[in-house]
N, CA, C and O atoms as a GROMACS GRO file, in nm:
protein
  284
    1UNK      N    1  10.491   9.397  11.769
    1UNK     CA    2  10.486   9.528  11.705
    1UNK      C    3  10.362   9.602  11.755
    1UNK      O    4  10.245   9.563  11.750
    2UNK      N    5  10.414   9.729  11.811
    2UNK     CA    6  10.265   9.807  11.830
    2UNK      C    7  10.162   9.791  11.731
    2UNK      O    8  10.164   9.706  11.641
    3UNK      N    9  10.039   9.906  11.759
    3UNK     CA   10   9.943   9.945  11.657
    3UNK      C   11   9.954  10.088  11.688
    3UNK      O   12   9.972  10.148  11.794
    4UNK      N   13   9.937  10.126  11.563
    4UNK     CA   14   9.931  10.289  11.526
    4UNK      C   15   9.781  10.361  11.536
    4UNK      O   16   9.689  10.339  11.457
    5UNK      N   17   9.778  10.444  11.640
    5UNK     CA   18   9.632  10.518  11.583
    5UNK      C   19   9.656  10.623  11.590
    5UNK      O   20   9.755  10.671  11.643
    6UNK      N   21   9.523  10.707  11.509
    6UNK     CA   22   9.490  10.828  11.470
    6UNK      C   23   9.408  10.914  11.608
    6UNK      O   24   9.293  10.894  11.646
    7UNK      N   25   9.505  11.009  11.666
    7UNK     CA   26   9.401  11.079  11.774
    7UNK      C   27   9.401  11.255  11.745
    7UNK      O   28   9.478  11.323  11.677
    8UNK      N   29   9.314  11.283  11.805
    8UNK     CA   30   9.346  11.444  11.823
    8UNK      C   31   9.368  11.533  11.906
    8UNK      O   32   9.281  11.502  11.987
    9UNK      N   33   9.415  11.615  11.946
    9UNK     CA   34   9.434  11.670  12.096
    9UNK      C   35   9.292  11.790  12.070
    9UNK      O   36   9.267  11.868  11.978
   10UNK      N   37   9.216  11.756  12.210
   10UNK     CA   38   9.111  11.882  12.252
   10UNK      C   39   9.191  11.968  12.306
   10UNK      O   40   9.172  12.086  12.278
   11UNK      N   41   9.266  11.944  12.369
   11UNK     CA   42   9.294  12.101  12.435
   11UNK      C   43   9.414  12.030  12.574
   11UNK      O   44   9.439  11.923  12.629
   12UNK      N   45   9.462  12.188  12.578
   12UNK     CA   46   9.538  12.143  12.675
   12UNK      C   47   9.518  12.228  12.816
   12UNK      O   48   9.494  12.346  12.843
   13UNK      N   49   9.538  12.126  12.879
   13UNK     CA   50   9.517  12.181  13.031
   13UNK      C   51   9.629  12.246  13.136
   13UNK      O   52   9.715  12.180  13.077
   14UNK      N   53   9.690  12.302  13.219
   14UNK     CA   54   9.799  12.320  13.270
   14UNK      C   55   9.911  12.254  13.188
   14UNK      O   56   9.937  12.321  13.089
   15UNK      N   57   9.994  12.130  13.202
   15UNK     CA   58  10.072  12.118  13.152
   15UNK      C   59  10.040  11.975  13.062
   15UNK      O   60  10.124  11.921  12.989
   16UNK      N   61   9.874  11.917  13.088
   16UNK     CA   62   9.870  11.814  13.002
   16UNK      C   63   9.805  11.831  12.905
   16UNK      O   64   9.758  11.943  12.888
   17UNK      N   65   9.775  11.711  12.794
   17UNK     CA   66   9.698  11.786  12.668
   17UNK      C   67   9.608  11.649  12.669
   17UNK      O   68   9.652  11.534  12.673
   18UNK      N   69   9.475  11.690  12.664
   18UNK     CA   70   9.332  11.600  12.672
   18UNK      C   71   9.384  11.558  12.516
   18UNK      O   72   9.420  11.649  12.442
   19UNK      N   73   9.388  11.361  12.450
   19UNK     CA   74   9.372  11.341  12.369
   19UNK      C   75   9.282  11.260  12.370
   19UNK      O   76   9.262  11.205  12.478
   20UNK      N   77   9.190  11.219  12.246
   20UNK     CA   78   9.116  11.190  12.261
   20UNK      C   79   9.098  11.066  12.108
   20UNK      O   80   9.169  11.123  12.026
   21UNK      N   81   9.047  10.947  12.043
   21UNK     CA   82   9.057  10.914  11.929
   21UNK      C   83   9.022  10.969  11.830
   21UNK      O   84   8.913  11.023  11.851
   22UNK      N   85   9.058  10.986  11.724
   22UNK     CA   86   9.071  11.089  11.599
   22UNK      C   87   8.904  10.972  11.516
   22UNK      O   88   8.920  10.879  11.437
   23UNK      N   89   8.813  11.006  11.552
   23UNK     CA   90   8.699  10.970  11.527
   23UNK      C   91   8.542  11.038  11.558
   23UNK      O   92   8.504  11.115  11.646
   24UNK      N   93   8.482  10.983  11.460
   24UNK     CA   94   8.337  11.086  11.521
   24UNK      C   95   8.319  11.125  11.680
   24UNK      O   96   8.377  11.046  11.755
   25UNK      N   97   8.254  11.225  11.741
   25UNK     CA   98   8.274  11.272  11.831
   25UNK      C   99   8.139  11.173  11.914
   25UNK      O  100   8.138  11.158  12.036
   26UNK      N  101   8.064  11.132  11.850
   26UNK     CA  102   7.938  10.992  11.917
   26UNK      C  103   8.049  10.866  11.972
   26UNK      O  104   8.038  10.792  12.070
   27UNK      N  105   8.142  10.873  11.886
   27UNK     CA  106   8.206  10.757  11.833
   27UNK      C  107   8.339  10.690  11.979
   27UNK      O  108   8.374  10.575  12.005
   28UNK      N  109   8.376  10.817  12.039
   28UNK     CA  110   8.462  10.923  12.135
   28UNK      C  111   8.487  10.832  12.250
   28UNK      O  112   8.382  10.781  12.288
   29UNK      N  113   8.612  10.788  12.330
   29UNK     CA  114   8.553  10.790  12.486
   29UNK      C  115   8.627  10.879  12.547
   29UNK      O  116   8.683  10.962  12.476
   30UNK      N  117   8.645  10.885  12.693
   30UNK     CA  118   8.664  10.996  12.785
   30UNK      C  119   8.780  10.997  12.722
   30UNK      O  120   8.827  10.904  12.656
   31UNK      N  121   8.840  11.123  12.743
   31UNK     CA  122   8.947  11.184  12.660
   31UNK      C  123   9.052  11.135  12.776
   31UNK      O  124   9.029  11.101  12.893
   32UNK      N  125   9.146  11.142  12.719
   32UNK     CA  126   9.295  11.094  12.817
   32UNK      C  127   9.434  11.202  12.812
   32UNK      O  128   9.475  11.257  12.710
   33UNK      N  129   9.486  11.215  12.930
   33UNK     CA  130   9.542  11.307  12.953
   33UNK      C  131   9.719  11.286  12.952
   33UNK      O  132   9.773  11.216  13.037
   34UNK      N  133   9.788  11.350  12.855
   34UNK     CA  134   9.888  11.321  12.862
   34UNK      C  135  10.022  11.430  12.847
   34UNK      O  136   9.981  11.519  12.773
   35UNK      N  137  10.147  11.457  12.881
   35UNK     CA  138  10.228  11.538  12.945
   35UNK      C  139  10.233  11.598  12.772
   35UNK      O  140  10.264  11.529  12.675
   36UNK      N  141  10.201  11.722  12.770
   36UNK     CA  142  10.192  11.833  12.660
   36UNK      C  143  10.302  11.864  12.650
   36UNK      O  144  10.310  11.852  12.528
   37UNK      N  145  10.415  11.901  12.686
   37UNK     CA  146  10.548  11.889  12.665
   37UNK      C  147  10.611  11.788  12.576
   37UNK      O  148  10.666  11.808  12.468
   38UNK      N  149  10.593  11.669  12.642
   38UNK     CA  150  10.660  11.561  12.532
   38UNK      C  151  10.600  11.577  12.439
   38UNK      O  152  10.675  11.604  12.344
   39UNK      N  153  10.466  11.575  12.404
   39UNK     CA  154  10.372  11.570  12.257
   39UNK      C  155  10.451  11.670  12.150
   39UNK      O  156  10.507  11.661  12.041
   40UNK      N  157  10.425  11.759  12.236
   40UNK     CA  158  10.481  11.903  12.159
   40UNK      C  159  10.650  11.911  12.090
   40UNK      O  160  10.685  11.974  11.991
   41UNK      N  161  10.732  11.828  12.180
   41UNK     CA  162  10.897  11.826  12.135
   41UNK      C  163  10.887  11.705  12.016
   41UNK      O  164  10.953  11.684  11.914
   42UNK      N  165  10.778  11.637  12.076
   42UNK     CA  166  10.822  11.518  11.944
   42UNK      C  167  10.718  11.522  11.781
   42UNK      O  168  10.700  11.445  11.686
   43UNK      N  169  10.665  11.678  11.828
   43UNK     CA  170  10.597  11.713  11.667
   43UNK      C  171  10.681  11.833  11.624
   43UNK      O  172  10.671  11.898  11.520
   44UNK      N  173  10.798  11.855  11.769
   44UNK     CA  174  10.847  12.050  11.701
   44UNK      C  175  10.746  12.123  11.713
   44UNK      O  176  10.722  12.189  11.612
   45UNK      N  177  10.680  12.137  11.796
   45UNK     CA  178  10.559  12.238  11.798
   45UNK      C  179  10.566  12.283  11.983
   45UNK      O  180  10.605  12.220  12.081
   46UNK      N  181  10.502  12.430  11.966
   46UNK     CA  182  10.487  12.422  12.135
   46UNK      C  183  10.357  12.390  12.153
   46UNK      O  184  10.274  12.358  12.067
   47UNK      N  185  10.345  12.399  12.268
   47UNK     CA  186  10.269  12.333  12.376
   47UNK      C  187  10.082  12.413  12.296
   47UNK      O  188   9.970  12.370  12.271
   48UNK      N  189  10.151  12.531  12.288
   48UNK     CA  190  10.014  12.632  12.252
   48UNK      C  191   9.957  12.587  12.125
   48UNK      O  192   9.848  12.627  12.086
   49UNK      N  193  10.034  12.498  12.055
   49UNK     CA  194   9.989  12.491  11.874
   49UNK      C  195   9.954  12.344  11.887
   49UNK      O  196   9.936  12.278  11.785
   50UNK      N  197   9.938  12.268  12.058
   50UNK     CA  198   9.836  12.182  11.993
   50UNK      C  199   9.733  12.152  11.994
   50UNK      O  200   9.693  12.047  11.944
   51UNK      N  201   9.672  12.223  12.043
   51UNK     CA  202   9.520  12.214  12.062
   51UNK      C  203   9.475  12.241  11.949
   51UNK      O  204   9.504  12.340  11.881
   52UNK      N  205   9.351  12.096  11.904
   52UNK     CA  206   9.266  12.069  11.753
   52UNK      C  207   9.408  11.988  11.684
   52UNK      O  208   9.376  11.965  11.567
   53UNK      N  209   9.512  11.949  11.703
   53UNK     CA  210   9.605  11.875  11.573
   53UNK      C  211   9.538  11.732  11.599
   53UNK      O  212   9.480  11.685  11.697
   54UNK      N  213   9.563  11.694  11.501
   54UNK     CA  214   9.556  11.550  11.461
   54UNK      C  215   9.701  11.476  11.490
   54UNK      O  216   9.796  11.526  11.429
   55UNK      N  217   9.723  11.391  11.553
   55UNK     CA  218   9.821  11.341  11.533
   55UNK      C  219   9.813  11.158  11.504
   55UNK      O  220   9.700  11.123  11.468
   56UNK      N  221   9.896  11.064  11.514
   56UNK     CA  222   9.921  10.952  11.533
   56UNK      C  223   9.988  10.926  11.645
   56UNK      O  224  10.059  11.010  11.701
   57UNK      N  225   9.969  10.789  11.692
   57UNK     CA  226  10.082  10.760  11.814
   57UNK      C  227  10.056  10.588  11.823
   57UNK      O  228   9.950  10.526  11.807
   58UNK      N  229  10.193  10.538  11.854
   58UNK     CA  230  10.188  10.432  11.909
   58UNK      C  231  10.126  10.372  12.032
   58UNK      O  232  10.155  10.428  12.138
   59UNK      N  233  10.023  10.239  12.036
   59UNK     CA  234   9.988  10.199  12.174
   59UNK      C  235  10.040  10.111  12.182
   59UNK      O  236  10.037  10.006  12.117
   60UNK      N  237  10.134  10.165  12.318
   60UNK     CA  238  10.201  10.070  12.404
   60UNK      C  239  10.093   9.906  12.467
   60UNK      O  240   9.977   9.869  12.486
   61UNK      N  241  10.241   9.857  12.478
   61UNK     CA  242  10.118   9.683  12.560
   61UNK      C  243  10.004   9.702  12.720
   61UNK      O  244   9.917   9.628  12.767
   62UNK      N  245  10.077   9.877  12.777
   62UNK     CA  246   9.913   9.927  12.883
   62UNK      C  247   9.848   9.972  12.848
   62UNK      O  248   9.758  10.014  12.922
   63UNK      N  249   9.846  10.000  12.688
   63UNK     CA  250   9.718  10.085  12.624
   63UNK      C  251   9.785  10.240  12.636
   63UNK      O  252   9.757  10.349  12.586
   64UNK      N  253   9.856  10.208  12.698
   64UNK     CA  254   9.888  10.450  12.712
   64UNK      C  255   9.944  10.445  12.531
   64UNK      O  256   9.959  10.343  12.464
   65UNK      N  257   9.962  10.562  12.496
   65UNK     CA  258  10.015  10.617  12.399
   65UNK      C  259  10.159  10.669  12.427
   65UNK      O  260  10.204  10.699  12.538
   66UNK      N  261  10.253  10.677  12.249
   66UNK     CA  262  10.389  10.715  12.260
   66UNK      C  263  10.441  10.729  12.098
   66UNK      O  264  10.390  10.669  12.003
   67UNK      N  265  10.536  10.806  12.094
   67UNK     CA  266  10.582  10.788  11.951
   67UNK      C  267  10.480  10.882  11.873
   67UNK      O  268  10.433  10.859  11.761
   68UNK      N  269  10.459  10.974  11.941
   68UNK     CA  270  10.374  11.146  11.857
   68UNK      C  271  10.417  11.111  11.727
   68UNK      O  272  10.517  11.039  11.717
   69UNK      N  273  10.349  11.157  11.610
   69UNK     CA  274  10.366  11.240  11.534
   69UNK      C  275  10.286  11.277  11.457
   69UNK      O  276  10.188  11.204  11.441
   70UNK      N  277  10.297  11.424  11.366
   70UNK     CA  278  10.192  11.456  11.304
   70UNK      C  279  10.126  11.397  11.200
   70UNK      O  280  10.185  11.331  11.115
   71UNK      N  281   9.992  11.419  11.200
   71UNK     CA  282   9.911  11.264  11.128
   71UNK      C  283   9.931  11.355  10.931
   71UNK      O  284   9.892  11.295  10.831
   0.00000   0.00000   0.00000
């Protein structure tokens, strides 16, 4: 069974969206970049409304993230 965490999106870039762990910003590591499209279809939101959300997501067994949704 996965593990669930809490991240937030900084911002999005061309077509990806910098997420980053939903934790103090000391606390932080390099933000990680992932296809803003999918994020966005699997909260119902566009691409423009996610920059600053909080969301959750599943980590997969390479560590990437999957399974958006709003936290």
């Amino acid at each position: 069974m996965s593990e669930r965490v809490n991240v937030k999106v900084l911002l999005v870039v061309g077509d990806q969206a910098e997420i980053v762990a939903d934790v103090p910003a000391e606390e932080r590591t390099e933000p990680v970049r992932y296809a803003a499209a999918e994020i966005a279809e699997a909260v119902g939101l566009t691409v423009q409304d996610l920059p600053g959300l909080r969301l959750t997501a599943d980590v997969c067994d390479d560590d990437r993230l999957s399974g958006w949704h709003l936290a």
